[in-house]
C-alpha positions in Angstrom: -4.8 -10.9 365.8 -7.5 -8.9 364.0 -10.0 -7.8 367.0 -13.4 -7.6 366.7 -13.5 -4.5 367.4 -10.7 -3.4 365.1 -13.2 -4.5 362.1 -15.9 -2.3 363.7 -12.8 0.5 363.9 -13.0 0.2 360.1 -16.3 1.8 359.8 -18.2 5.0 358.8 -19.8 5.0 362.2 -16.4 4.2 364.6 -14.5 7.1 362.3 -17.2 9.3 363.2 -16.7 8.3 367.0 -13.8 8.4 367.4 -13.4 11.9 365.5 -16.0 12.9 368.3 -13.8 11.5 370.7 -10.4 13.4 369.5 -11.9 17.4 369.0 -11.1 18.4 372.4 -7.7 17.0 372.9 -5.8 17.1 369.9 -3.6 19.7 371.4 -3.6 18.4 374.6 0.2 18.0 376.2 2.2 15.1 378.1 1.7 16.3 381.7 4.0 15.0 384.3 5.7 11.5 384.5 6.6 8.9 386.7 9.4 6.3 386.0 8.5 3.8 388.6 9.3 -0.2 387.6 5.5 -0.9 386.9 5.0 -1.8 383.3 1.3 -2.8 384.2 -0.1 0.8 384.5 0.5 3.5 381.3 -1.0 6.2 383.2 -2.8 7.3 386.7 -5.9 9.8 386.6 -5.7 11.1 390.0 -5.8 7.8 391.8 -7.0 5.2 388.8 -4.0 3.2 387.5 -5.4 2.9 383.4 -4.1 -0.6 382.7 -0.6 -0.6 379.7 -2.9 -3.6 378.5 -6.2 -1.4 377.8 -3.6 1.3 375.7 -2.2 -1.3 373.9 -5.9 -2.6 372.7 -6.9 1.2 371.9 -4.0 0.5 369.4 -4.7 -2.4 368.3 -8.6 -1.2 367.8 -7.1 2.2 366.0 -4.6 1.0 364.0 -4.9 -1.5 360.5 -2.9 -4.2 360.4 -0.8 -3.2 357.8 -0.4 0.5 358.8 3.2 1.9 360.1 2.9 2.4 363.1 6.0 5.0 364.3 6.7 6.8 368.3 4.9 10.1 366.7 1.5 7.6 366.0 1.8 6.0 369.9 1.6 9.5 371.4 -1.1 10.7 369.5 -3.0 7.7 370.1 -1.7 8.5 374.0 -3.2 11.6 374.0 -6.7 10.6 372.9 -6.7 7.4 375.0 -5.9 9.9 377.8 -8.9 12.4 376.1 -11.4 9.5 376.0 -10.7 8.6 379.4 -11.0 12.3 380.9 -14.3 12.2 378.7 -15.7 9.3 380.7 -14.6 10.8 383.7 -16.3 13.9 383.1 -19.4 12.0 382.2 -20.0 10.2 385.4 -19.2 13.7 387.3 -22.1 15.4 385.8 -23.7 11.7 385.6 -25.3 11.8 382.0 -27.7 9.2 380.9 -29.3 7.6 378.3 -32.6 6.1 378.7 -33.1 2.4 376.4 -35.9 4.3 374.3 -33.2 6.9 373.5 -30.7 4.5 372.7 -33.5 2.3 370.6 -34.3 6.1 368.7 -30.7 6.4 367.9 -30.3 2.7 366.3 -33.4 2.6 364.4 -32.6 6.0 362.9 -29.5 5.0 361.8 -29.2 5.5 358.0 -26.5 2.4 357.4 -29.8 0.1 358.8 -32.2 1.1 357.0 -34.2 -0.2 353.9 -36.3 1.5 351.9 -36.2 4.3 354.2 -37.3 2.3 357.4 -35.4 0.7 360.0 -34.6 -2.9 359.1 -33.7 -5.5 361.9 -32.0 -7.9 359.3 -30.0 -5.0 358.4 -28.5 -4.6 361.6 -28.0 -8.2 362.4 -26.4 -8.2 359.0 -24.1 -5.4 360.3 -23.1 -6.6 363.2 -22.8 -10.2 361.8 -20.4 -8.2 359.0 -18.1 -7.0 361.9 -18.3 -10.0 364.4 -20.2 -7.9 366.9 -21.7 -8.8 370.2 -25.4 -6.1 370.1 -24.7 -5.8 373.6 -21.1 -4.5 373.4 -22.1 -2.2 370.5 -24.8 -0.8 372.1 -22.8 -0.4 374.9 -20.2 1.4 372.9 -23.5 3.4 370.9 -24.8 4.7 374.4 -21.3 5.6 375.7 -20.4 7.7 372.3 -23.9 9.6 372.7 -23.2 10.3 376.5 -19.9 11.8 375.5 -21.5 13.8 372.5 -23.9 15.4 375.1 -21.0 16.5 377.1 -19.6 18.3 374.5 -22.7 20.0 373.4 -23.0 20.8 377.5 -19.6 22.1 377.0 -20.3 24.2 373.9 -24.0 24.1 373.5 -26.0 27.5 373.7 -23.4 29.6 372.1 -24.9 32.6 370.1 -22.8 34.7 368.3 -22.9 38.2 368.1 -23.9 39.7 364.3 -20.7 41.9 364.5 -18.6 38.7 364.8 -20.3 36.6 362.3 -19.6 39.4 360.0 -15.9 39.3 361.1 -15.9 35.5 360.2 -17.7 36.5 356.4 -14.8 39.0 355.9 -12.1 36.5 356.8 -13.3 34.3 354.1 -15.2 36.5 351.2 -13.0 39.8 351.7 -12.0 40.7 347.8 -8.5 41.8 347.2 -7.4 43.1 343.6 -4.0 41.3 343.1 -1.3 42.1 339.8 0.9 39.1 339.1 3.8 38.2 336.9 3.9 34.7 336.1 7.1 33.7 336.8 7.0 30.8 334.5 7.3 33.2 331.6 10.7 34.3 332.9 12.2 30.9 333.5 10.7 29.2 330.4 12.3 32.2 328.5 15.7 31.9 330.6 16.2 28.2 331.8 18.2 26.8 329.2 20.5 23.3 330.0 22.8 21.9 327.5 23.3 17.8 326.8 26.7 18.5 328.9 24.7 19.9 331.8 22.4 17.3 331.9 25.3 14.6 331.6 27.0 16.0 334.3 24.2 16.3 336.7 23.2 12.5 335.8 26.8 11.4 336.9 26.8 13.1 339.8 23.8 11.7 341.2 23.6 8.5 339.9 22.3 7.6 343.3 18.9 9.4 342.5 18.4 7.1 339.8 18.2 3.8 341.4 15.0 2.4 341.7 14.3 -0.4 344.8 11.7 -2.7 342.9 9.6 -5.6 344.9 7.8 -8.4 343.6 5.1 -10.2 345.5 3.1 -13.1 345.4 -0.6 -12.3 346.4 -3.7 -13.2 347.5 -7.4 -11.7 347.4 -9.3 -13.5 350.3 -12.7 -13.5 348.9 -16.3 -15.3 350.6 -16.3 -17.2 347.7 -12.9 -18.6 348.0 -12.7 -18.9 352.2 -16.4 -20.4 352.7 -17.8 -21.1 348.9 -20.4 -18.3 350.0 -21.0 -15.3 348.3 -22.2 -13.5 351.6 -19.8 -12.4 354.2 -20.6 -14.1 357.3 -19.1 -14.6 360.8 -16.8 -18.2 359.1 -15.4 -15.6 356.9 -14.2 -13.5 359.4 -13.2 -16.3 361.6 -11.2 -17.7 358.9 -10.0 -14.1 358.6 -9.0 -14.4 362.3 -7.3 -17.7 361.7 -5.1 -16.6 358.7 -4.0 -13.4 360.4 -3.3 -16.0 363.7 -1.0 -18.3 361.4 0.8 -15.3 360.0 1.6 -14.1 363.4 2.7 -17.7 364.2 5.2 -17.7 361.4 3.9 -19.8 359.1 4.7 -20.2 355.4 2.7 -18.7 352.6 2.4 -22.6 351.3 1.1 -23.5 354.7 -2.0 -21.3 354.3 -2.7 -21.9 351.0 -2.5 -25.5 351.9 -5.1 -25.0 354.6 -7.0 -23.2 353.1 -7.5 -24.4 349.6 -5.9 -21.5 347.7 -5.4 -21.3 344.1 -4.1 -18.9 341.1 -1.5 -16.7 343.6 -0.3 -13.5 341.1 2.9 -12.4 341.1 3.5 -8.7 340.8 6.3 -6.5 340.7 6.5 -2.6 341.6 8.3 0.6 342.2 6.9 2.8 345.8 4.8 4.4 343.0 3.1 1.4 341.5 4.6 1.2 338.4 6.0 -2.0 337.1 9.9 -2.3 335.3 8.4 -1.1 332.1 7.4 2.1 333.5 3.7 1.3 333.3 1.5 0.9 335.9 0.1 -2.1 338.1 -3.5 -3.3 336.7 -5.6 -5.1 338.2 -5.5 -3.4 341.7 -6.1 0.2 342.6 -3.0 2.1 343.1 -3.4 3.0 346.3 -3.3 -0.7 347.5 -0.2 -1.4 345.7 1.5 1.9 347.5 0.3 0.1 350.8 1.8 -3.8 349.4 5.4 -1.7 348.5 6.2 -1.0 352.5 6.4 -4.3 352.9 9.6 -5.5 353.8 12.3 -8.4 354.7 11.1 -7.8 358.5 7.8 -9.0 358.0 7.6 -10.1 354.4 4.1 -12.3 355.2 1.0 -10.0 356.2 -2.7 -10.1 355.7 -3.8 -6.2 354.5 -7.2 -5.2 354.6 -7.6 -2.4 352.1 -11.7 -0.6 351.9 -13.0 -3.9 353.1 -11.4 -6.3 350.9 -8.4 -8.9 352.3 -5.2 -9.7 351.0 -2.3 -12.4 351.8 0.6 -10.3 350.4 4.0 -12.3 350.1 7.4 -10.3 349.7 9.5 -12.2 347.3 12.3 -10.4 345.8 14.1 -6.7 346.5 16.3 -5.6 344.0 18.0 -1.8 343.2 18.0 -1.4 339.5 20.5 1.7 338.0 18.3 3.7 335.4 20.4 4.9 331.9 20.4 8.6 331.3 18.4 7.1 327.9 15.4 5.6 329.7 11.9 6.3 329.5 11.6 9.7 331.4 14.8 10.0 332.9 16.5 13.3 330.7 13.0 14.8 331.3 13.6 13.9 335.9 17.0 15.8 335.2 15.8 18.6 333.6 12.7 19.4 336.3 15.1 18.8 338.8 18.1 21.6 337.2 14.9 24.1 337.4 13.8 23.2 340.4 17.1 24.2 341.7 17.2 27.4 339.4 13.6 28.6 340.5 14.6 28.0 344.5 17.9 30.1 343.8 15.8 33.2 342.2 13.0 32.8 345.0 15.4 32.6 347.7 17.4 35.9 345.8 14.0 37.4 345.4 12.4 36.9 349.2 15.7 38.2 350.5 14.9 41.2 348.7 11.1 41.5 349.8 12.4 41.0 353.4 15.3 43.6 353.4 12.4 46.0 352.4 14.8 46.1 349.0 11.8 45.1 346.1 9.2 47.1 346.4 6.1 47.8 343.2 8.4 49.6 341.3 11.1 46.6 341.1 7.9 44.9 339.9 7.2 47.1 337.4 11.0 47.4 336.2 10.9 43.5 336.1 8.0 43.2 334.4 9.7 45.7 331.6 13.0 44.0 331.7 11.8 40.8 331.1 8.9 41.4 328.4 6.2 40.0 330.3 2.8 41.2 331.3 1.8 41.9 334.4 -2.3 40.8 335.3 -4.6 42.3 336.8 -7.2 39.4 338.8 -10.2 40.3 341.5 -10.1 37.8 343.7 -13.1 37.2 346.0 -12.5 35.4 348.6 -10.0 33.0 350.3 -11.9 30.1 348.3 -11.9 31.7 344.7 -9.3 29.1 343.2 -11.0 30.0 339.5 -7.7 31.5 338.2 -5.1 30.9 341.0 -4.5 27.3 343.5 -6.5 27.5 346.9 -3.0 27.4 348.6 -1.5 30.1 346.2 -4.9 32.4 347.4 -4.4 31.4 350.7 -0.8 33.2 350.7 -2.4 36.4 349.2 -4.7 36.6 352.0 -2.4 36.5 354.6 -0.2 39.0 353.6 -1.0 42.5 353.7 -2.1 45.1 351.4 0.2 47.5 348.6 3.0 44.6 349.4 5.0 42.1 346.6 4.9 38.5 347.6 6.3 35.5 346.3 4.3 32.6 345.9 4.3 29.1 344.7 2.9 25.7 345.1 4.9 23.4 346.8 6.3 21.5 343.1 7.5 24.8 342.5 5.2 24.0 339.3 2.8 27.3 339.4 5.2 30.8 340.4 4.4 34.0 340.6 5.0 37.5 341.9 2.0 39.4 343.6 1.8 42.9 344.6 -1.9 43.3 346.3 -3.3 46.4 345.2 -5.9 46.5 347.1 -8.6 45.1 349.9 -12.3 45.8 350.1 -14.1 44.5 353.8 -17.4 42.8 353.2 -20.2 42.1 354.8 -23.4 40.0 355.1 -26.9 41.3 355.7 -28.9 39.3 358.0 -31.9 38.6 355.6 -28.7 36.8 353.5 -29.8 33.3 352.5 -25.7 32.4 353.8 -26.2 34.4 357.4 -26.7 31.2 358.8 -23.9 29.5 357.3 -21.2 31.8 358.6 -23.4 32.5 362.0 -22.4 29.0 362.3 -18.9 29.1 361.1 -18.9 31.6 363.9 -20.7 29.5 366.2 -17.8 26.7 365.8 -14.8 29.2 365.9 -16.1 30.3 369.3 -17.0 26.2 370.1 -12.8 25.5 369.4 -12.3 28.2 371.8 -14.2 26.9 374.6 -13.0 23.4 373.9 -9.2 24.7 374.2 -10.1 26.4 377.4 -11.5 23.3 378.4 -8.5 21.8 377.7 -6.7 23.7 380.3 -9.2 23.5 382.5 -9.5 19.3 382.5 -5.9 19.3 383.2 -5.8 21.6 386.4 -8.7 19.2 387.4 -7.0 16.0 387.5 -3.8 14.8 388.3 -2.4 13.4 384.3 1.1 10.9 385.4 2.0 9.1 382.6 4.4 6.0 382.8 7.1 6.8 380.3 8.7 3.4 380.8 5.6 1.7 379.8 5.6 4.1 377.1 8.7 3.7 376.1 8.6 -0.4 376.1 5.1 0.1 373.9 7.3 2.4 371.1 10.1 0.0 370.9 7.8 -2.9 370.6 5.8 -1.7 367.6 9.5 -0.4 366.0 
């Protein structure tokens, strides 16, 4: 069923919660289990037995209906179930509150209820009407989030760094390096040559590459318009919502609920996992995005209500077929040929980074190359990890984490954009206290310090408490949602 809550989930506000929420324990471990026969408890904090049932909601609340949900996905979600709980814990230890003017302060200055740049009461109602929320519930949930943002800022509030390191943070970010490169590219587009024979042969020999699964669907958009003849979304939208979703999960036909509900005009598409259609073009009408989402799909569940930025959609799986592409189709010689220099470029990087590790290329197998090859070899100031003008952020971030009067290989991860790099040299900046930045980086500072003291209290929340977590409960939770 679609939860209150879970539309509430779906929100600016409940991302930014339950980001909040996830900071301090996103590296937090599995501590120690218990395998006793009790499926009813997921995991004891010291002596509180936290209810499988509530972990199972937190899912439910943090998860979209449509969204794959995988063993990886249930122990994240473990960990900051387990965070959020240790949060609360921690709150009513140091026994933080939040007065009902405080909470009123926070509400009214709430940009997503405003108009015209003053707290509107119809806007609110409207937003809670929008998500089919109880005001007491959500301003329950409000004054809990602020109790546990002031116990982080407890945690890390105060925290002054030193001028000597916010000048270390500037110079991890805005050092300049002079860099030479050969572009690579030069080489191979003189050098990578395939004849029609080559390209046959490769195309027989993986034929299997070039299938293509395509799906057809017949779908829905559930509209206001078309569920309650309103224009306005209003709580009978979202109960009708509710009731679709409930119908689905009862195993009823598409025919049923377009029966019931008095649905017309159902479209019929059919895509590859990359949107496009059988004529290589792609799916109009909906955002790309959306029809990635539609293609996982599958014969399991071929019936499922997917709610994609706000917007509902009965999606019907009608048809998988594999379809054999012809080395003569629409893009197919030109798949072959990226993939034989794919292959040819990973050879000569893998030759080449053998080398540079073996201490066995140094600048004047640069330079020899360079000659060999007739290519030229440029000369770029770079300043700063985020100077992407002439080079990709990731290709700079590589420069800047190797060290100086070295050759590097580099390349993105298409293996489009290839290059050699010696770094010629590094010049150490630094940042003057009347700078109109200082207090950008004396805050970048401020937070690298704040990540510190959240991992240390990390270590220290779980030397506090006793963390036992029910594996079998676990277990039966991951091979439920498989």
């Amino acid at each position: 069923m679609l939860g209150k809550i879970r539309k509430f989930s779906s929100t600016i506000l409940a991302k930014v919660f339950l980001f909040i929420i996830a900071i301090p324990f996103v590296f937090w471990g599995m501590g120690d289990l218990f395998r006793s026969g009790n499926q009813n408890t997921i995991v004891k904090i010291d002596d509180k037995n936290i209810p499988t049932k509530e972990f199972v909601e937190y899912v439910n609340i943090y998860t979209s209906s449509d969204q794959k949900i995988n063993d990886a996905l249930i122990e994240k979600l473990l960990r900051n179930f387990i965070g959020e709980k240790l949060l609360v814990e921690e709150i009513e230890d140091f026994d933080f509150k939040l007065s009902d003017n405080s909470l009123r302060e926070i509400i009214t200055n709430e940009e997503a209820f405003k108009k015209n740049n003053l707290f509107s009461r119809t806007e609110y109602e409207k937003f809670l009407v929008k998500n089919s929320l109880n005001a007491v519930i959500f301003e329950n949930n409000l004054s809990m989030e602020e109790k546990k943002r002031q116990l982080l800022n407890y945690i890390g509030g105060g925290i002054a760094p030193s001028n000597y390191f916010v000048n270390i943070v500037y110079n991890e970010i805005k050092q300049k390096r002079n860099v030479q490169i050969i572009n690579l590219n030069d080489i191979f587009e003189k050098e990578i040559k395939f004849t029609d024979d080559q390209i046959k042969n490769y195309f027989e020999k993986n034929k299997s590459d070039f299938e293509e699964l395509y799906k057809t669907f017949k779908l829905k958009k559930l509209t206001p318009k078309n569920l309650t003849a309103n224009d306005n979304y209003t709580d009978l939208f979202f109960k009708k919502i509710d009731e679709i979703d409930d119908m689905i999960v009862q195993g009823k036909k598409l025919s049923n609920i377009l029966s019931r509900f008095d649905l017309e005009n159902i479209e019929l598409i059919t895509t590859d996992k990359i949107g496009r259609n059988k004529q290589f073009k792609k799916i109009e009408n909906y955002p790309n995005d959306l029809v990635l989402k539609i293609f996982d799909i599958n014969k399991d569940d071929p019936l499922l209500l997917i709610e994609h930025k706000d917007t509902y959609f009965i999606v019907n799986l009608v048809q998988e077929e594999m379809i054999s592409k012809k080395i003569s189709d629409v893009g197919i010689k030109n798949k072959i040929l990226l993939n034989l220099g794919r292959n040819v470029k990973r050879e000569f990087f893998s030759s080449i980074i053998s080398k540079i590790n073996n201490n066995e290329f140094k600048k004047i197998d640069f330079d020899k190359m360079a000659k060999v090859k007739n290519v030229e070899i440029k000369k770029i100031n770079l300043d700063g990890r985020n100077d992407n003008k002439l080079l990709k952020k990731e290709l700079v971030a590589k420069i800047y984490s190797s060290s100086p009067k070295n050759v590097i290989a580099i390349s993105d991860i298409g293996l489009t954009e290839n290059y050699l790099v010696y770094i010629d040299s590094v010049k150490n900046v630094n940042i003057d206290k009347n700078s109109e930045d200082y207090k950008k980086y004396y805050e970048l500072s401020k937070l690298k310090i704040t990540e510190n003291l959240y991992s240390s209290y990390n270590h220290y929340l779980e030397k506090k408490y006793n963390i036992d977590i029910n594996y079998n409960a676990l277990n039966t939770i991951k091979n439920y949602t498989r």
